[in-house]
C-alpha positions as CSV (number, residue, x, y, z in Angstrom):
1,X,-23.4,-3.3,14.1
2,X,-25.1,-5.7,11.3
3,X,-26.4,-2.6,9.4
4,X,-23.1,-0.5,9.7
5,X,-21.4,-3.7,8.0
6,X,-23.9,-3.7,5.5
7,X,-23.4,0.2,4.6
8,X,-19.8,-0.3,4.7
9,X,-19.7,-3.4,2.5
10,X,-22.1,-1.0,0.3
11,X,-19.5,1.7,0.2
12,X,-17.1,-0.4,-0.5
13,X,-18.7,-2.0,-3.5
14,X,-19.7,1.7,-4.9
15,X,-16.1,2.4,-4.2
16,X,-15.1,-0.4,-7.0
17,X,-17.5,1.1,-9.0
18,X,-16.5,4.6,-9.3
19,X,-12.7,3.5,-9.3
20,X,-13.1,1.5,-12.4
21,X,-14.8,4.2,-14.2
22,X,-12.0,6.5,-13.3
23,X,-9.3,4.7,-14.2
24,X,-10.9,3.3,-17.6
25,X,-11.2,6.9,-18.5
26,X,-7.8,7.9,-17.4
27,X,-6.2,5.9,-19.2
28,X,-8.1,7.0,-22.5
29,X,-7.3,9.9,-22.1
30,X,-3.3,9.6,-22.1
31,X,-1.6,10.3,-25.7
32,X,-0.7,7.3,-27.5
33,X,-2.0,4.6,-29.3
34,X,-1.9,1.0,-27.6
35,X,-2.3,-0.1,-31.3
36,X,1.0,0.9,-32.2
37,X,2.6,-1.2,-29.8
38,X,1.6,-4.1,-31.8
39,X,3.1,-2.6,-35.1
40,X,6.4,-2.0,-36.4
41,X,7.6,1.7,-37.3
42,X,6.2,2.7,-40.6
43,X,2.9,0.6,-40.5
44,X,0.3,1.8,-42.6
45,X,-2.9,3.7,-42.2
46,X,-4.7,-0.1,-42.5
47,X,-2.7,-2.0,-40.5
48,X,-3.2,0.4,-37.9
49,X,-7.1,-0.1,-38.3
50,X,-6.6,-3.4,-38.2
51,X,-4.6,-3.5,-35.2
52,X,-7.8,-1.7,-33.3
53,X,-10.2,-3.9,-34.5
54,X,-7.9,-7.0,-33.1
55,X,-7.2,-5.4,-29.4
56,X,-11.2,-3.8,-29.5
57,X,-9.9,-0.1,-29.2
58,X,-11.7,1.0,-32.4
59,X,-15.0,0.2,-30.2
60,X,-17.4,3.1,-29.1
61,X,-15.8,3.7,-25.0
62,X,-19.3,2.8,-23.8
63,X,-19.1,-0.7,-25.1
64,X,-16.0,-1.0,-24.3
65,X,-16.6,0.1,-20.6
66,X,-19.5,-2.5,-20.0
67,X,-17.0,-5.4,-21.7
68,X,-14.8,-4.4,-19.0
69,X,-17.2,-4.2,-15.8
70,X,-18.4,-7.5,-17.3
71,X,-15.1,-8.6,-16.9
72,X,-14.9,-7.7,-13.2
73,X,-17.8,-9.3,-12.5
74,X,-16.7,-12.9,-13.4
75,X,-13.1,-12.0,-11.8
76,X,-11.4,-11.5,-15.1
77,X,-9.5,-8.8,-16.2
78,X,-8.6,-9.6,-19.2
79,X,-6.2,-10.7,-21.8
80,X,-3.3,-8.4,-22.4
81,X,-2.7,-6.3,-25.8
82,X,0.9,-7.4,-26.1
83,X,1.6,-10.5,-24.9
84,X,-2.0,-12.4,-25.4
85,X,-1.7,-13.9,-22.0
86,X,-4.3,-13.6,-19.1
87,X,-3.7,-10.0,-16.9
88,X,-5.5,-12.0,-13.3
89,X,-2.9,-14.8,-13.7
90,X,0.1,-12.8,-14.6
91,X,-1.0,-10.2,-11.9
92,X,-1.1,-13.4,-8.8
93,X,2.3,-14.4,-9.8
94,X,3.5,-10.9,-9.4
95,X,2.2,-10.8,-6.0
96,X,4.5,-13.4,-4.4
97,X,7.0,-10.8,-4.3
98,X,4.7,-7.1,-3.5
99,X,2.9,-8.5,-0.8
100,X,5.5,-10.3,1.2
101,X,7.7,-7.1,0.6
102,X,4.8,-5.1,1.8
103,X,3.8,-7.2,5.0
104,X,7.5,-7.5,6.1
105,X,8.1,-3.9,5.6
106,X,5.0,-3.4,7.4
107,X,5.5,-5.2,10.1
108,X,9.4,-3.4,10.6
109,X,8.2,-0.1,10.3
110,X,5.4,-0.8,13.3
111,X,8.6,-2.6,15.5
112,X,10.6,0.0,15.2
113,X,8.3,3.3,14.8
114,X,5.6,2.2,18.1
115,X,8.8,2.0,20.8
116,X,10.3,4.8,19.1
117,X,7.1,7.0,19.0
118,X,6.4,6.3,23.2
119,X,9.9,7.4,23.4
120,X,10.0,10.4,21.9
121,X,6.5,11.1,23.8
122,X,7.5,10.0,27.3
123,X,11.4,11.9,27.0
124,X,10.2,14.9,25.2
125,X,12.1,16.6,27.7
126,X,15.0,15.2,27.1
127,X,17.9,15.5,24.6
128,X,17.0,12.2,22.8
129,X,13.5,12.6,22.6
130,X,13.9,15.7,20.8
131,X,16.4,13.8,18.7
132,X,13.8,11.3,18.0
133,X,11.2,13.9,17.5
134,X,13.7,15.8,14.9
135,X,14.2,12.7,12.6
136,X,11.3,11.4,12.5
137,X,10.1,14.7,10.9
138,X,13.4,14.5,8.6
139,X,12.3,10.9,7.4
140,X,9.2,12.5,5.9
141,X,10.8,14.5,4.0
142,X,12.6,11.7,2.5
143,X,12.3,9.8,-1.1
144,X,11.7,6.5,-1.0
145,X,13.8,5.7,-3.9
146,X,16.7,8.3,-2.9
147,X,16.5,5.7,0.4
148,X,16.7,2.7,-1.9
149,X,19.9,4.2,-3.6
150,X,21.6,5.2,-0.5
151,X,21.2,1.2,0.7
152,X,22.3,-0.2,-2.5
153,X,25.5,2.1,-2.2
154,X,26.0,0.9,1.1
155,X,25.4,-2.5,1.4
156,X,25.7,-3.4,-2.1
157,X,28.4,-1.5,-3.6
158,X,30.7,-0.9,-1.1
159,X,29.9,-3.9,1.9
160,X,28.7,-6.4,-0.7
161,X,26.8,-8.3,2.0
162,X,23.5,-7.9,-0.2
163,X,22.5,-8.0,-3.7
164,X,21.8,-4.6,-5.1
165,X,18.8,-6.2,-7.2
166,X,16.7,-8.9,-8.7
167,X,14.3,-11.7,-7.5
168,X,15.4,-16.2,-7.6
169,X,13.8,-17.2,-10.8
170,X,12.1,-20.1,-8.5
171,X,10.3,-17.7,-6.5
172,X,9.9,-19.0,-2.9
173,X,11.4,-22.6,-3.1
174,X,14.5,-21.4,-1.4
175,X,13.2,-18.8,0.9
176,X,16.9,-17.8,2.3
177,X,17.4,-16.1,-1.1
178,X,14.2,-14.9,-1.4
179,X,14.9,-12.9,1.8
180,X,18.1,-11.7,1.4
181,X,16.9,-10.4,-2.1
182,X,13.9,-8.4,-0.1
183,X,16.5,-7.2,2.7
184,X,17.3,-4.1,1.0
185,X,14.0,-3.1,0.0
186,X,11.8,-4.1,2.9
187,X,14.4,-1.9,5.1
188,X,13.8,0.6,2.3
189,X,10.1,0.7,2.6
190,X,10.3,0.5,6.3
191,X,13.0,3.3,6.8
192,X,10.1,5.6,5.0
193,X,7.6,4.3,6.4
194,X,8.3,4.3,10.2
195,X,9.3,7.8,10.2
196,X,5.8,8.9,9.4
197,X,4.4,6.4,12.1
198,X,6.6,7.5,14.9
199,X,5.0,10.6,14.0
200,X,1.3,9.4,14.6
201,X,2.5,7.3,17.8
202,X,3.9,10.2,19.6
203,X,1.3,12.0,19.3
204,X,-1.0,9.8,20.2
205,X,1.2,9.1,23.0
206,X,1.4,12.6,24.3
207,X,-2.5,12.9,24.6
208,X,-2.5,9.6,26.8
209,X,0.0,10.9,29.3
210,X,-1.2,14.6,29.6
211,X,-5.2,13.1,29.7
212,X,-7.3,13.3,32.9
213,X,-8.2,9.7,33.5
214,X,-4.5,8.5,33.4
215,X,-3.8,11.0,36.2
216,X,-6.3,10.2,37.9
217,X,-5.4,6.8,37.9
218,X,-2.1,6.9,39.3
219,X,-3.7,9.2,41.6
220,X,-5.5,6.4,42.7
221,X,-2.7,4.0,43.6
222,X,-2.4,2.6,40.5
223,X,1.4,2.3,39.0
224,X,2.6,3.8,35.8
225,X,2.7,1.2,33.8
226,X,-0.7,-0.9,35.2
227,X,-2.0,2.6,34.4
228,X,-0.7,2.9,30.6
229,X,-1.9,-1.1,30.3
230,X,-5.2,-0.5,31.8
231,X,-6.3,3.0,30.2
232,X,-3.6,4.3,27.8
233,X,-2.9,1.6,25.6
234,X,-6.7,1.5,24.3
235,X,-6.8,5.1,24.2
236,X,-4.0,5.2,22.3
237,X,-4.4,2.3,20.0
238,X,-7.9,4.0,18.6
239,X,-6.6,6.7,16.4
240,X,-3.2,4.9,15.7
241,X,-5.5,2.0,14.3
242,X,-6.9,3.9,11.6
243,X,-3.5,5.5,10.5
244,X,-1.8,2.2,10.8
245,X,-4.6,1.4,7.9
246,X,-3.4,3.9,6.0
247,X,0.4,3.4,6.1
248,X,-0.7,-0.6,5.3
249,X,-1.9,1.0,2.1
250,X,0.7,2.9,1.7
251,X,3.4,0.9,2.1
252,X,2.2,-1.4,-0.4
253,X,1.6,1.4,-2.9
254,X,5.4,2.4,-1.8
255,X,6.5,-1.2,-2.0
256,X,5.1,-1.1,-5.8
257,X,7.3,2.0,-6.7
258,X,10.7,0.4,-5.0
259,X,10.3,-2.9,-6.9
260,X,11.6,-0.6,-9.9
261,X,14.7,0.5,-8.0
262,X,15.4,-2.8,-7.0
263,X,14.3,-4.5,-10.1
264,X,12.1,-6.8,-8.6
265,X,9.7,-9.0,-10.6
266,X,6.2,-7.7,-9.2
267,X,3.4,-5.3,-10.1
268,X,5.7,-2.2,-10.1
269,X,7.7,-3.3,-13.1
270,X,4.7,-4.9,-14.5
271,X,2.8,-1.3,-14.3
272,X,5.8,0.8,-16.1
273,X,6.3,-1.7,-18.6
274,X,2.2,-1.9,-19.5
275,X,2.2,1.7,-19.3
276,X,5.5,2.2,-21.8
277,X,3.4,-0.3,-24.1
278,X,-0.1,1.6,-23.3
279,X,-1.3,-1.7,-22.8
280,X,-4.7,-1.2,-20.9
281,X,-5.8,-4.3,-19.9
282,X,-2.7,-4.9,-17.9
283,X,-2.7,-1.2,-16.6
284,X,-6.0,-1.6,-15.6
285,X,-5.5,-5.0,-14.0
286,X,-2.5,-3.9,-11.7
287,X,-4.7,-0.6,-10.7
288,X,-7.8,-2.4,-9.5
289,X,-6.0,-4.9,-8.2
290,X,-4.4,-1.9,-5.9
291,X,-7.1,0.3,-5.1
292,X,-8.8,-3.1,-4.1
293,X,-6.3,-3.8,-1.8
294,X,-6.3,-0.4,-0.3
295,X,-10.0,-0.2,-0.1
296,X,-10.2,-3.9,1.7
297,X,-6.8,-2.0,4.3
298,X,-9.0,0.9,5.1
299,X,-12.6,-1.4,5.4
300,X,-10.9,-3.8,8.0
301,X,-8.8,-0.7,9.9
302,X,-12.6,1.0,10.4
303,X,-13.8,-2.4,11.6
304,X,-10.8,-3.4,14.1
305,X,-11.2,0.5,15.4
306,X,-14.9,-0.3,16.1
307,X,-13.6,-3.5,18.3
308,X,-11.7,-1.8,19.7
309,X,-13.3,1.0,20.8
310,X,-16.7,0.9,23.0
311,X,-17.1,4.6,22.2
312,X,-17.5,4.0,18.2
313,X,-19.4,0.7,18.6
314,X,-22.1,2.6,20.4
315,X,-22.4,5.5,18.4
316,X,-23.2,3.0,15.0
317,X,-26.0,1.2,17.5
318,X,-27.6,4.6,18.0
319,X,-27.3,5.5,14.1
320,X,-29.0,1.6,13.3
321,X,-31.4,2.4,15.7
């Protein structure tokens, strides 16, 4: 187990590696000049030169790759084109408000889609567990943001029990508000999000109660439910595990796109607005910072699946040995 945390750890460095040379070349390759962002219409041809020498862009891309990566590996990402400030610093206090909108939207969509999944998986027979069945599938086919608007209309417009937008300028130091500001788009990201888990949960549901060991359980003696608790909740919970991994990821990359329709203060707006400005450092800050996150989600679903499962644990022995 030692040397499979090892390789994975290794992975997940290489992983940082190859992301950051991706996205530094994406982003050099998009039209525009983060230069001109600095400048007024109608600057000349040496003002523009200028410009580039300030920010560094007028620097071969190899030099300015290995400024970067040294960058990283003091935990800096640099200073922003357009507003001189530190990105890292900017970037934490954006993430008071994406990852409590991500972990409470999370955490909804699990509450309502697990129940709802073993539902539609132990009725399937039945008129609402084809019902269940049927819009679960329709919630995938969904926008999140057409979700967002629809709320907003609701509850905003028409019932004016929530606010249709914005963040408290004091963050956190009256959490009521900050709630009632994320209600909308944590049931947003949720709504979305839970329909494509039910998905996963039934049908990890449905190859619990049709296997062979659960029958022969109750064949046993054993009741239904001491049955499910004893055999089909671990059964089930190993592939669920690594897809819950995957909707953690992306629900907060889902989180960072609904900030914009609720005009939220965190790393979505902070993404558009560094991208209308082609200001790389920022850009690059916010998508690091994510593909991080989303690498650290999928390294600690692989591990909990491991715990979880005897099977897997004994298979990476065999491989270490």
């Amino acid at each position: 187990m030692t040397l499979y945390l090892l390789r994975r750890a290794a992975f997940l460095i290489v992983s940082l590696i190859l992301a950051s040379v991706v996205l530094f070349l994406l982003l050099r390759l998009l039209p525009g000049d983060p230069a001109n962002s600095l400048l007024s219409v109608g600057a000349t041809p040496e003002q523009i030169a200028a410009a580039r020498h300030q920010i560094g862009t007028d620097r071969p891309l190899p030099e300015q790759f290995a400024t970067w990566l040294g960058q990283l590996a003091t935990l800096d990402l640099g200073t922003s084109f357009v507003s001189t400030l530190p990105v890292g610093p900017e970037i934490a206090s954006r993430l008071v408000v994406t990852v409590p909108l991500t972990l409470l939207a999370f955490l909804l969509a699990v509450v309502v889609a697990v129940p709802v999944g073993y539902l539609a998986a132990r009725r399937a027979d039945r008129w609402y567990g084809a019902l269940l069945n049927g819009a679960s599938q329709l919630g995938l086919a969904v926008p999140v943001f057409w979700v967002g608007m629809l709320l907003v209309t609701a509850f905003a417009l028409y019932l004016r029990v929530l606010p249709a937008g914005g963040f408290p300028q004091d963050d956190w130091a009256h959490p009521a508000d900050a709630l009632t500001s994320l209600a909308l788009p944590v049931v947003t990201v949720a709504l979305v999000m839970s329909a494509s888990l039910t998905r996963y949960v039934r049908s990890a549901a449905v190859d619990v109660l049709d296997s062979d060991h659960l029958r022969t359980f109750r064949a046993l003696g054993s009741s239904f439910a001491m049955a499910m608790w004893r055999h089909g909740l671990r059964n089930a919970a190993v592939p669920v595990i690594s897809v819950l991994g995957i909707e953690l990821a992306t629900t907060f990359l889902g989180a960072v796109v609904v900030e914009n329709v609720f005009a939220l203060p965190g790393l979505g707006s902070m993404l558009a607005k560094a991208i209308a400005q082609h200001d790389y450092p920022v850009v690059q800050g916010v998508l690091f910072v994510s593909t991080f996150a989303v690498l650290v989600i999928g390294f600690v679903a692989d591990l909990a699946q491991r715990l979880v499962d005897p099977r897997l644990r004994g298979a990476v022995s065999r491989r270490d040995r």
